[in-house]
ZAVO-491243 format. One record per residue (C-alpha): residue in three letters; x, y, z. Coordinates in steps of 0.1 Angstrom, whole numbers, plus 5000, padded with zeros to 4 digits. Example, Ala and Ser with C-alpha at 12.3 -4.5 7.8 and 13.67 -1.06 7.14 Angstrom:
<resn=ala&xx=5123&yy=4955&zz=5078>
<resn=ser&xx=5137&yy=4989&zz=5071>
END
This chain:
<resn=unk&xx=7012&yy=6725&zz=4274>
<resn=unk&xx=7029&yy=6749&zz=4291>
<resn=unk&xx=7008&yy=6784&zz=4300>
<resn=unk&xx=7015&yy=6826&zz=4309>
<resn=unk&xx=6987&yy=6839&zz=4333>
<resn=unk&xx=6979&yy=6870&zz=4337>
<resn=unk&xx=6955&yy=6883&zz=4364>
<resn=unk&xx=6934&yy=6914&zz=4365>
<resn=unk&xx=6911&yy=6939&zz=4382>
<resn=unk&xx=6883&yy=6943&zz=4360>
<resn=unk&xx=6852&yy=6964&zz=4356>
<resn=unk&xx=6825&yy=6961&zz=4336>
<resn=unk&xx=6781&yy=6966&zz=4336>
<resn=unk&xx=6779&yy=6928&zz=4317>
<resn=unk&xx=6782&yy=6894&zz=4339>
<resn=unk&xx=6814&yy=6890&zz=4348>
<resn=unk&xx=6818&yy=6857&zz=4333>
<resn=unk&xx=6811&yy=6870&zz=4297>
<resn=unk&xx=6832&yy=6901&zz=4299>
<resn=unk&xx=6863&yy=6879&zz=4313>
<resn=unk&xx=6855&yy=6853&zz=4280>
<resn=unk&xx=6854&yy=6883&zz=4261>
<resn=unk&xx=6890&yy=6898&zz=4275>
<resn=unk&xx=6904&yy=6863&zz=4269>
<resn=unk&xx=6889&yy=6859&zz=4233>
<resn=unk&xx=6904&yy=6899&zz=4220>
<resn=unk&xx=6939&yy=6888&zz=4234>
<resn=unk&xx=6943&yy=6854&zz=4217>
<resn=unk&xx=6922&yy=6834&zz=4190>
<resn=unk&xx=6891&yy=6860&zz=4190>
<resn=unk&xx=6877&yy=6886&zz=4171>
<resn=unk&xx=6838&yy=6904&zz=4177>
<resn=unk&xx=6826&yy=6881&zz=4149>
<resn=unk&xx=6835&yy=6847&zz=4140>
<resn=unk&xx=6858&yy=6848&zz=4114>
<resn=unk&xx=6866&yy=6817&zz=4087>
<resn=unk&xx=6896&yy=6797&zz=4098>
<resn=unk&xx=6885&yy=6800&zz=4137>
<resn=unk&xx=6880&yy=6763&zz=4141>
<resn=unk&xx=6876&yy=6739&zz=4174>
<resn=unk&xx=6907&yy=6723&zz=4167>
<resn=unk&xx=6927&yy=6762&zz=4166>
<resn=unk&xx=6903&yy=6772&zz=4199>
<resn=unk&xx=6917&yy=6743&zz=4214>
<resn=unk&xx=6957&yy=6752&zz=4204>
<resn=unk&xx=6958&yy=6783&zz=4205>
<resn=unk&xx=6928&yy=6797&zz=4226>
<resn=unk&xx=6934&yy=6821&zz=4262>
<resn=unk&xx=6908&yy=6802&zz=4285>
<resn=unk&xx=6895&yy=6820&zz=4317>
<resn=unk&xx=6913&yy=6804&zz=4348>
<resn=unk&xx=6887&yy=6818&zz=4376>
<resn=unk&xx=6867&yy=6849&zz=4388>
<resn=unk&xx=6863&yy=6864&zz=4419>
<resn=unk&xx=6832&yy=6886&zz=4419>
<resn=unk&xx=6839&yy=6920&zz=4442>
<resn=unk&xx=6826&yy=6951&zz=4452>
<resn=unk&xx=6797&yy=6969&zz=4425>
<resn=unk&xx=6802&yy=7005&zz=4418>
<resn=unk&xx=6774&yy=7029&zz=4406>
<resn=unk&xx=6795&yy=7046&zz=4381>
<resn=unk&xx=6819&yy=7035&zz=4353>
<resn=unk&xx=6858&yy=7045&zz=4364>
<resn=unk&xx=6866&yy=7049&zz=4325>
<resn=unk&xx=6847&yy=7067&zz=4295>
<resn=unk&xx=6839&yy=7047&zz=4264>
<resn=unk&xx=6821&yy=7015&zz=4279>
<resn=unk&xx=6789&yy=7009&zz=4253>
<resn=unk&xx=6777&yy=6973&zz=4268>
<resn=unk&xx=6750&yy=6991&zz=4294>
<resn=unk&xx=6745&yy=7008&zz=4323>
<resn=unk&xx=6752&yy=6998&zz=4361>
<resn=unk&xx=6757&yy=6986&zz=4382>
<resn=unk&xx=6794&yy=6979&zz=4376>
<resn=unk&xx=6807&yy=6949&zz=4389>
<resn=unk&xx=6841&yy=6949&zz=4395>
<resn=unk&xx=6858&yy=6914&zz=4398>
<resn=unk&xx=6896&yy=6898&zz=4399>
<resn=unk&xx=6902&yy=6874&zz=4371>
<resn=unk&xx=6927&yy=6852&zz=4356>
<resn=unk&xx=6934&yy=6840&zz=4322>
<resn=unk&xx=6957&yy=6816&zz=4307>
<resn=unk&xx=6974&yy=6818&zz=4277>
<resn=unk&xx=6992&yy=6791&zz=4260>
<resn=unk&xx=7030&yy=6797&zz=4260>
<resn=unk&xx=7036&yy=6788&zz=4224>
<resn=unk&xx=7013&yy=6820&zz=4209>
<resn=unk&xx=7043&yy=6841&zz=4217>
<resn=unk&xx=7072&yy=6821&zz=4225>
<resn=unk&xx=7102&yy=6836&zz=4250>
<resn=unk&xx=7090&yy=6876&zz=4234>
<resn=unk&xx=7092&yy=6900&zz=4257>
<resn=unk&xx=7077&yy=6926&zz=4233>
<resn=unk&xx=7049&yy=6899&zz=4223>
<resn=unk&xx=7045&yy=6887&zz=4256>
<resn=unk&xx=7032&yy=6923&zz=4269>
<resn=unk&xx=7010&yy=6929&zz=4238>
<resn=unk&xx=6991&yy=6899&zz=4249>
<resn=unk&xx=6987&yy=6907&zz=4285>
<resn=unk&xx=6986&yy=6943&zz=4282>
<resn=unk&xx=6975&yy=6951&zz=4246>
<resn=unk&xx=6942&yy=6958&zz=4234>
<resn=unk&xx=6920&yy=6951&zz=4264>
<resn=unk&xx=6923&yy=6983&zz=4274>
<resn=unk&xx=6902&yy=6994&zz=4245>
<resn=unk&xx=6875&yy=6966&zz=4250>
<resn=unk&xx=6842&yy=6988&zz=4250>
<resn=unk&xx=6828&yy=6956&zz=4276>
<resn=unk&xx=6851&yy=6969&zz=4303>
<resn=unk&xx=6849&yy=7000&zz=4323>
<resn=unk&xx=6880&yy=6994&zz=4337>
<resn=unk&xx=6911&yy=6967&zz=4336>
<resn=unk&xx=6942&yy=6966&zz=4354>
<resn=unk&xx=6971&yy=6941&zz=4355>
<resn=unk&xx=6980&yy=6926&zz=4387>
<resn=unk&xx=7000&yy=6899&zz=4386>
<resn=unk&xx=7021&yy=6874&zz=4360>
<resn=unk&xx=7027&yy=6836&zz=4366>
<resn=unk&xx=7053&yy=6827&zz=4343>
<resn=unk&xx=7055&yy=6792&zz=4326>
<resn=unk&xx=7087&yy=6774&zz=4341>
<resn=unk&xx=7109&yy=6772&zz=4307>
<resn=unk&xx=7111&yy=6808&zz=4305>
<resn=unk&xx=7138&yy=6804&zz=4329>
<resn=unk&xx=7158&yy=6789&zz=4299>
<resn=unk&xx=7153&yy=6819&zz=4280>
<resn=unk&xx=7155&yy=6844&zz=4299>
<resn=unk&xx=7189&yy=6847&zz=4325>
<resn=unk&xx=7170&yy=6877&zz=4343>
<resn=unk&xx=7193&yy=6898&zz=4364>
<resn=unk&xx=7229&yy=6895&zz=4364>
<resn=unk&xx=7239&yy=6910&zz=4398>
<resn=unk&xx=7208&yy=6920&zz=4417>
<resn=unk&xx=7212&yy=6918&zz=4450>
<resn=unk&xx=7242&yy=6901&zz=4456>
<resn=unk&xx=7260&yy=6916&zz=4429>
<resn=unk&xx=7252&yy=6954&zz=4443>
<resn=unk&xx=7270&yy=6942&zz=4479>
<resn=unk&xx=7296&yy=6927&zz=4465>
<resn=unk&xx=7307&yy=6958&zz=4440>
<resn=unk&xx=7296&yy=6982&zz=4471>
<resn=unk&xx=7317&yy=6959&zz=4499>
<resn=unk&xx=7279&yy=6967&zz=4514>
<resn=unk&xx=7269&yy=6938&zz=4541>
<resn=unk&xx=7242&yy=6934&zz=4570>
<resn=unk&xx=7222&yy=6966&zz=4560>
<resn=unk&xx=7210&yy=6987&zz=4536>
<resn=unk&xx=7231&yy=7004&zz=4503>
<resn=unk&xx=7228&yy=7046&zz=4515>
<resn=unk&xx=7227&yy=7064&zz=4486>
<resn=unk&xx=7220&yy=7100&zz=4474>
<resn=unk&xx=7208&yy=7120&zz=4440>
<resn=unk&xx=7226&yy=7144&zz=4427>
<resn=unk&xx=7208&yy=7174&zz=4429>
<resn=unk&xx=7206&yy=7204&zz=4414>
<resn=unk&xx=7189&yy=7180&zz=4388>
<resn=unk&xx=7202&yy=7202&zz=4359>
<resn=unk&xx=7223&yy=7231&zz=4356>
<resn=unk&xx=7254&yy=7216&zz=4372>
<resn=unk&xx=7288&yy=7213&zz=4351>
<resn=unk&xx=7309&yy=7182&zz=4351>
<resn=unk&xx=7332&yy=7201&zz=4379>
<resn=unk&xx=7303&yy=7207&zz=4399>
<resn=unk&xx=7290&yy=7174&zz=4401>
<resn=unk&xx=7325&yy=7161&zz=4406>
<resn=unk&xx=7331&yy=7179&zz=4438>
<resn=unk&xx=7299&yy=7172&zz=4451>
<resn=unk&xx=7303&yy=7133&zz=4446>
<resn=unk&xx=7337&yy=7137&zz=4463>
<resn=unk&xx=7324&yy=7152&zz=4496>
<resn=unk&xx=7294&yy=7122&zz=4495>
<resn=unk&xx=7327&yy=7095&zz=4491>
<resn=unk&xx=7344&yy=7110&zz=4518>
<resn=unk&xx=7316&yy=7114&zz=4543>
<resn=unk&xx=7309&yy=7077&zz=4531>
<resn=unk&xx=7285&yy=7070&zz=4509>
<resn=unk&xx=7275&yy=7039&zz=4492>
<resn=unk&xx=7256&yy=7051&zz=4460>
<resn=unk&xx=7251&yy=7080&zz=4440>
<resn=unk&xx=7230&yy=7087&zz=4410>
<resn=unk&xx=7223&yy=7110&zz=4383>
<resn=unk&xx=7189&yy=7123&zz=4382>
<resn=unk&xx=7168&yy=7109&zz=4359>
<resn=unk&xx=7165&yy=7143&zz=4341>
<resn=unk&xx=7203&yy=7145&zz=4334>
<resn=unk&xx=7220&yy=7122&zz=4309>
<resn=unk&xx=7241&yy=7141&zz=4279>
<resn=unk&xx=7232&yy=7175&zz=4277>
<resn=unk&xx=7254&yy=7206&zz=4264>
<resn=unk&xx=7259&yy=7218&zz=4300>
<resn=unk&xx=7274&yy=7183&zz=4313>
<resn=unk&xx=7283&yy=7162&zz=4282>
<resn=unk&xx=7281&yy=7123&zz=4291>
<resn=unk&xx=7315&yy=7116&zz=4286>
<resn=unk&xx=7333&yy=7148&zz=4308>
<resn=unk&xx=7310&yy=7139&zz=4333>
<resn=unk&xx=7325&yy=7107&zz=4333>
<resn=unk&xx=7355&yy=7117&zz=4336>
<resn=unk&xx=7354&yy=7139&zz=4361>
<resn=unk&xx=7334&yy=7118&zz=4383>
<resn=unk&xx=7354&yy=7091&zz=4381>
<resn=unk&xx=7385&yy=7107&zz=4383>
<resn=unk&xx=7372&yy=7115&zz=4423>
<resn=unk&xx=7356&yy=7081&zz=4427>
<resn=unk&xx=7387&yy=7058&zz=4415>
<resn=unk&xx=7412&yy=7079&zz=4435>
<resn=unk&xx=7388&yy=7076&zz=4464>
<resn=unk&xx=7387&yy=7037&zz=4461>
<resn=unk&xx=7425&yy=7038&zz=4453>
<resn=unk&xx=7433&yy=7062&zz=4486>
<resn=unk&xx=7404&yy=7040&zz=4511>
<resn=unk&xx=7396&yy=7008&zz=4493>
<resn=unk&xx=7359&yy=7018&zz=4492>
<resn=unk&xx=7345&yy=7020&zz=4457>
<resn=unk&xx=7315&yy=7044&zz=4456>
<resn=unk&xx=7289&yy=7028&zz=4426>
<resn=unk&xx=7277&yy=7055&zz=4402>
<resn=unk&xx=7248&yy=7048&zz=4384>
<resn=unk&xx=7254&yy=7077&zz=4354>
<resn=unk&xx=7223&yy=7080&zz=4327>
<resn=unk&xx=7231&yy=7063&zz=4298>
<resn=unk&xx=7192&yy=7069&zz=4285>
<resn=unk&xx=7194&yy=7074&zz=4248>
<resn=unk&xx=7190&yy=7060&zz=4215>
<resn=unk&xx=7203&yy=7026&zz=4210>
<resn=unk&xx=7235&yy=7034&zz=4193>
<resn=unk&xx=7243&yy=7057&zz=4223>
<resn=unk&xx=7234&yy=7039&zz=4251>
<resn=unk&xx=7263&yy=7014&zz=4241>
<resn=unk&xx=7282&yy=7041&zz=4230>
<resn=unk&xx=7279&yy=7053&zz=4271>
<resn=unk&xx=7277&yy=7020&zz=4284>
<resn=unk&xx=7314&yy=7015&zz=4269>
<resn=unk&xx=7327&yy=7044&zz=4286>
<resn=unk&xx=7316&yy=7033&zz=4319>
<resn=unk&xx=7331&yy=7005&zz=4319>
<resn=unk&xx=7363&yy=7016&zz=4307>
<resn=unk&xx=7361&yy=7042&zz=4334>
<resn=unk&xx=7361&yy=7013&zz=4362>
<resn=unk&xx=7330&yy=7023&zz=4374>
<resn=unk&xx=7307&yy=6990&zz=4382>
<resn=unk&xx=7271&yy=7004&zz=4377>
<resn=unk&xx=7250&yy=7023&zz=4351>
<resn=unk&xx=7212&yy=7037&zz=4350>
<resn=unk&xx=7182&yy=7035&zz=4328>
<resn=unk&xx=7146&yy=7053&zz=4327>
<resn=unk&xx=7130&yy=7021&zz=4320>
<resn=unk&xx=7093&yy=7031&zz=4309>
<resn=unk&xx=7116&yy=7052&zz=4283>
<resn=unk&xx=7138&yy=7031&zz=4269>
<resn=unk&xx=7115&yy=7001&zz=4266>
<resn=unk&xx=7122&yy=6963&zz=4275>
<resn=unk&xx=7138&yy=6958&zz=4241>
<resn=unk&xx=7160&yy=6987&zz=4248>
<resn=unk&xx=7168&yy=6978&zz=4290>
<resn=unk&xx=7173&yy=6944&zz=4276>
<resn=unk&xx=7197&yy=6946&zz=4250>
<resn=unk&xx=7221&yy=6968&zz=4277>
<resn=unk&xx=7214&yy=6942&zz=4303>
<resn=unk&xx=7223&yy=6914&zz=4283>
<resn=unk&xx=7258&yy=6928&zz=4282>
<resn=unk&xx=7260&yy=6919&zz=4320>
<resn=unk&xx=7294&yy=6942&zz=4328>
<resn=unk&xx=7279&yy=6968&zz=4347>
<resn=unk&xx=7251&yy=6965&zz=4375>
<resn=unk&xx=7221&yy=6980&zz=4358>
<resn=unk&xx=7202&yy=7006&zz=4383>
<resn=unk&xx=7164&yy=7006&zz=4370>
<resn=unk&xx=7148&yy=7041&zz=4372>
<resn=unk&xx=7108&yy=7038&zz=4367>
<resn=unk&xx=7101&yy=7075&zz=4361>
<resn=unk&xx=7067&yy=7076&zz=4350>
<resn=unk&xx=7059&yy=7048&zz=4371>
<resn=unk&xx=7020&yy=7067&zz=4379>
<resn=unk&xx=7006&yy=7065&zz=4344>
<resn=unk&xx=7006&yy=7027&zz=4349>
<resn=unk&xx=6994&yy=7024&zz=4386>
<resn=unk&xx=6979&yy=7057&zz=4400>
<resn=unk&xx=6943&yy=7046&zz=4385>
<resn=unk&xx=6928&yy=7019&zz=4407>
<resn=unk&xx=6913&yy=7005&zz=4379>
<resn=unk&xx=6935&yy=7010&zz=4351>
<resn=unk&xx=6973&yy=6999&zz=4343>
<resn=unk&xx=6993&yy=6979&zz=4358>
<resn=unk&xx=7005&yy=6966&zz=4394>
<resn=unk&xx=7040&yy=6966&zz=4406>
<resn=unk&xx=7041&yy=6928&zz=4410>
<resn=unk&xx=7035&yy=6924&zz=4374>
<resn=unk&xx=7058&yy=6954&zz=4363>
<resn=unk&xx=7090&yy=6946&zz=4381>
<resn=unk&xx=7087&yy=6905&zz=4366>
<resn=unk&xx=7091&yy=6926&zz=4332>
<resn=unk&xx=7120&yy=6946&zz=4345>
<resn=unk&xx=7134&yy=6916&zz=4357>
<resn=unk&xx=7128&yy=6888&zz=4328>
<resn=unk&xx=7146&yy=6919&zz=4311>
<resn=unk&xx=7175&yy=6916&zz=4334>
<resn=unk&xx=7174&yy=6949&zz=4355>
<resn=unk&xx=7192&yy=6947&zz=4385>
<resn=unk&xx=7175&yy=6974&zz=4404>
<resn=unk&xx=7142&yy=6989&zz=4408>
<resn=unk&xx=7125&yy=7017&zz=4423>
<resn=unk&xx=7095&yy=7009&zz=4446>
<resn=unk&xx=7089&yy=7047&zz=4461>
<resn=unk&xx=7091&yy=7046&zz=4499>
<resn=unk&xx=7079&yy=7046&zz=4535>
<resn=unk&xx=7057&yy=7082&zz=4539>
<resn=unk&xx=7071&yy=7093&zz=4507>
<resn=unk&xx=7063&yy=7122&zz=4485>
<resn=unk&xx=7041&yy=7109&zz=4462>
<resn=unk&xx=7005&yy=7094&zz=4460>
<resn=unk&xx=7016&yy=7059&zz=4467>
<resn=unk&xx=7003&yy=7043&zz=4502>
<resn=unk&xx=7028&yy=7029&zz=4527>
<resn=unk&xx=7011&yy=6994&zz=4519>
<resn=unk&xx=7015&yy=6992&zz=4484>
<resn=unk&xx=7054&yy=7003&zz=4491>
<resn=unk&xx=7056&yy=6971&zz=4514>
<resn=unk&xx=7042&yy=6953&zz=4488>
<resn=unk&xx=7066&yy=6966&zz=4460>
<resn=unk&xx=7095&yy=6956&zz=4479>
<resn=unk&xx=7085&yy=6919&zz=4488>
<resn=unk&xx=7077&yy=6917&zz=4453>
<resn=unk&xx=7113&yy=6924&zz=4440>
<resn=unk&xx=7131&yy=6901&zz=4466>
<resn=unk&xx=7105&yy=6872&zz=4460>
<resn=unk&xx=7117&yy=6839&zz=4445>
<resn=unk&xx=7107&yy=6843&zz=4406>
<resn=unk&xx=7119&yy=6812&zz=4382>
<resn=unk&xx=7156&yy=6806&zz=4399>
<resn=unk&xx=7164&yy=6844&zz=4390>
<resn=unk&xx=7183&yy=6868&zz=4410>
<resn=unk&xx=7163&yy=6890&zz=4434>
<resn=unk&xx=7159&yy=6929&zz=4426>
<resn=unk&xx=7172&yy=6952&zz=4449>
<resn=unk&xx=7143&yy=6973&zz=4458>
<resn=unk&xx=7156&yy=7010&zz=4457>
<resn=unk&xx=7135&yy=7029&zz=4481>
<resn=unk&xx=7134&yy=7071&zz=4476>
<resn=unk&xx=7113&yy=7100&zz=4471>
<resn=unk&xx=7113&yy=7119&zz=4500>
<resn=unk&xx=7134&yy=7104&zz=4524>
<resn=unk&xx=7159&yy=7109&zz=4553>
<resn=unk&xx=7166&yy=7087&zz=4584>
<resn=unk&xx=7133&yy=7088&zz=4601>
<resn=unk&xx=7117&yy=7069&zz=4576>
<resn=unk&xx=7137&yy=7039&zz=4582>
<resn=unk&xx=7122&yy=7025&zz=4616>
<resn=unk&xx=7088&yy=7020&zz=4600>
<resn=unk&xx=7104&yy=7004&zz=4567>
<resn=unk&xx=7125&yy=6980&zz=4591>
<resn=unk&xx=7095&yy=6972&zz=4608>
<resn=unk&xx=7069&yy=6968&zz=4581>
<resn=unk&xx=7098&yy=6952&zz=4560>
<resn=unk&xx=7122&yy=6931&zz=4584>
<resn=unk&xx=7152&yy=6933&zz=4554>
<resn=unk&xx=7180&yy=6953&zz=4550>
<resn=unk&xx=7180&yy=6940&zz=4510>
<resn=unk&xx=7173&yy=6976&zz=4503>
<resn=unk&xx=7193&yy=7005&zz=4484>
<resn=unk&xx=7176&yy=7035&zz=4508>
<resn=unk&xx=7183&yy=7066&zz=4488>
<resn=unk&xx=7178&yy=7105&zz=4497>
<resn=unk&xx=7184&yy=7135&zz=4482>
<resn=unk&xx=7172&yy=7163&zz=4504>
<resn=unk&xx=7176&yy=7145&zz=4538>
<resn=unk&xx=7212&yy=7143&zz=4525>
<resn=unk&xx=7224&yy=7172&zz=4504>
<resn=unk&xx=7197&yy=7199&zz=4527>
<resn=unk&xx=7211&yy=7182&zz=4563>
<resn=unk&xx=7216&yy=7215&zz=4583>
<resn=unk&xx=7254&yy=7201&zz=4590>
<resn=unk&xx=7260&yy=7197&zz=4555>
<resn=unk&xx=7258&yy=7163&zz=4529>
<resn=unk&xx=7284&yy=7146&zz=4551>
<resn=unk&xx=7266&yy=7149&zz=4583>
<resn=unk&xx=7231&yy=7139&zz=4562>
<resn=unk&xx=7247&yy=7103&zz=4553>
<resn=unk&xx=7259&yy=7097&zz=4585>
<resn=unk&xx=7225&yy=7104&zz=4601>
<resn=unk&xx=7216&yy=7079&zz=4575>
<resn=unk&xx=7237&yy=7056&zz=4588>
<resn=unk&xx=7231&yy=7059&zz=4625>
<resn=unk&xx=7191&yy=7059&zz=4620>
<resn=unk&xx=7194&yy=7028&zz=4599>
<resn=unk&xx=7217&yy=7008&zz=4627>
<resn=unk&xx=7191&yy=7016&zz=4655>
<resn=unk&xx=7162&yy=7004&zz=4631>
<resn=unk&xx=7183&yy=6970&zz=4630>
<resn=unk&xx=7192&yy=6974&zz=4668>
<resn=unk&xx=7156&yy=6979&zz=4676>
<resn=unk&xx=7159&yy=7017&zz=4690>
<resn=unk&xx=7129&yy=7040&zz=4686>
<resn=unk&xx=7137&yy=7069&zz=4666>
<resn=unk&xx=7139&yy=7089&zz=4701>
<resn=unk&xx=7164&yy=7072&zz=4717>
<resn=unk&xx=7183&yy=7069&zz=4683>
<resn=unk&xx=7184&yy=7109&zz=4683>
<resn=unk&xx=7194&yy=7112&zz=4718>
<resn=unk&xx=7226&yy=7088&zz=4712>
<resn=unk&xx=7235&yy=7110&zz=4679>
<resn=unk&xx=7242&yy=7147&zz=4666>
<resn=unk&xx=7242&yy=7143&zz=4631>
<resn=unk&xx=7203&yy=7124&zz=4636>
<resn=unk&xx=7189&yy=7148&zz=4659>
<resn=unk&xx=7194&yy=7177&zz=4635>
<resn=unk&xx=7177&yy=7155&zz=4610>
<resn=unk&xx=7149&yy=7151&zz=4632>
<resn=unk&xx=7145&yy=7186&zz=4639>
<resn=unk&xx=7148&yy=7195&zz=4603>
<resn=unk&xx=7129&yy=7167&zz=4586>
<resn=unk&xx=7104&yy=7154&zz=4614>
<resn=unk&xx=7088&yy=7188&zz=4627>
<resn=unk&xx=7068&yy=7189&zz=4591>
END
């Protein structure tokens, strides 16, 4: 019999034995009382089972409100619990209620967070996962032996179709890999989807006609269902080779259902991302999250990045993007997008902590706000990533070039 586990932070005032049976019992076979109909023989079938515990650390005071099975201490401990494949079959939507369902709300637990997924080996015949992933993202960029470089296109909203049209033509021309809308902009009354399209492309494809480099766009089909094929069908007839999704949004049903279509690179956009992992001891953990993303078949994924903007710490960045370019059930790796607050500096630590250039390194200020204008910011890109990879220290990599040192003197001096 074939089994999904699931591991978990948990924390809880009871033994951590009985609250695990309890966490295994709510999500599969269980109820608080014994019900008729819960026989040995459907126990046996059907039953989670608690793999192990790992007692940890106690805690003085509860992380969550709600938990009625005592006082402290609270014991917090790492568990794992198996679930037999057959309660839910190759579901995606199924397959989270059962790991990440009703737990949450057990009154035993002060606190449960997802860590990790094992998957059983036959959802590999289910489920194709990504269609391009890594590979497929250098082969449509003509990207080899370092990172994608891409840029947002910022002002997030406000800008017409024109306006972003001539700003992804001075990006193609100073020689950028990638560009993307901002998760914020997808078809509003100021840039309708489809003109933006058409503008954008109309630079891009005479770009790639004029140079032979095709810049990949990832526009924001987010939408209701109808619409996101709707927009996913005008991509494509565009020529462009890539389109994005705010994932936690649309849903896995939803991101699965475009990325089943397989045409267009899908550029995963996890906006929202902190509800689910910000809490130590509540939500979920990126190597659990982005096995979702990719049994759904997204091709890309954010992981936030080296000394970013946000709350995340450098380690749990490092982690994210081993995570996404670890073997998983035959599939395709993720590319690991890395952003939020980047420019060129950034990239000798992510080299070093990292040692891969399987990476689409985006940045929107430390492009578009480069005192020698966007052109000069992807370049600087560009030279800071080749002296990661040639094993120069940021220093020397300013001294040998222009468009870098301004960076360093803008970005750096913070």
């Amino acid at each position: 019999m074939e089994h999904l586990k699931a591991t978990y932070l948990i924390e809880t005032p009871l033994p951590v034995d009985d609250a695990a049976a309890v966490l295994a019992g709510e999500q599969s076979s269980g109820t608080f009382v014994s019900v008729p109909g819960e026989t040995a023989e459907l126990k046996q079938r059907y039953a989670a089972r608690v793999e192990s515990v790992t007692p940890l650390e106690d805690v003085d005071s509860p992380s969550l409100p709600g938990c009625r099975a005592g006082d402290g201490p609270y014991h917090h401990a790492q568990v794992t619990i198996a679930w037999p494949a057959h309660n839910f079959g190759p579901n995606l939507p199924t397959l989270l209620s059962t790991v990440g369902g009703n737990l949450y709300e057990l009154t035993q637990l002060s606190g449960v967070k997802l860590l990790d997924l094992e998957l059983p080996e036959s959802f590999a015949d289910h489920f194709r996962g990504p269609a391009h992933g890594v590979g497929g993202s250098r082969r449509a960029t003509g990207v080899e032996g370092r990172p994608l470089i891409g840029t947002i296109i910022k002002p997030s909203v406000g800008l017409t179709p024109e306006d972003t049209a001539a700003m992804v033509k001075t990006l193609a021309e100073a020689g950028i890999d990638f560009v993307k809308d901002d998760e914020l902009m997808a078809n509003p009354p100021h840039s309708p989807f489809d003109k933006r399209v058409d503008a954008v492309m109309r630079v891009v494809n005479d770009h790639a006609d004029r140079t032979g480099k095709r810049v990949m766009v990832t526009f924001n089909i987010s939408d209701e269902r109808d619409a996101m094929h709707r927009h996913y069908d005008k991509v494509v007839e565009s020529g462009n080779t890539a389109a994005m999704m705010s994932l936690n949004s649309v849903g896995l049903v939803g991101a699965k259902d475009i990325c089943d279509r397989g045409e267009l690179v899908i550029h995963g956009h996890r906006n929202g991302w902190g509800m689910f992992n910000r809490c130590p001891t509540l939500g979920m953990g990126f190597a659990a999250y982005q096995k979702l993303w990719r049994l759904a078949g997204v091709d890309q994924l954010h992981v936030n990045g080296i000394a970013n903007k946000f709350w995340e710490p450098d380690d749990s960045v490092v982690a994210s993007i081993e995570s996404c370019l670890a073997p998983m059930a035959g599939m395709t790796p993720l590319l690991p997008v890395v952003s939020s607050g980047q420019w060129g500096g950034q990239a000798f630590e992510t080299y070093r902590r990292t040692q891969t250039v399987d990476l689409l390194y985006m940045a929107g200020g430390g492009i578009m706000a480069h005192p020698s204008g966007p052109a000069a910011g992807v370049r600087s890109l560009q030279q800071a990533w080749q002296a990661a990879i040639d094993g120069l220290t940021l220093e020397q990599a300013a001294a040998q070039h222009e468009e870098f040192r301004q960076s360093v003197e803008k970005f750096g001096r913070k």
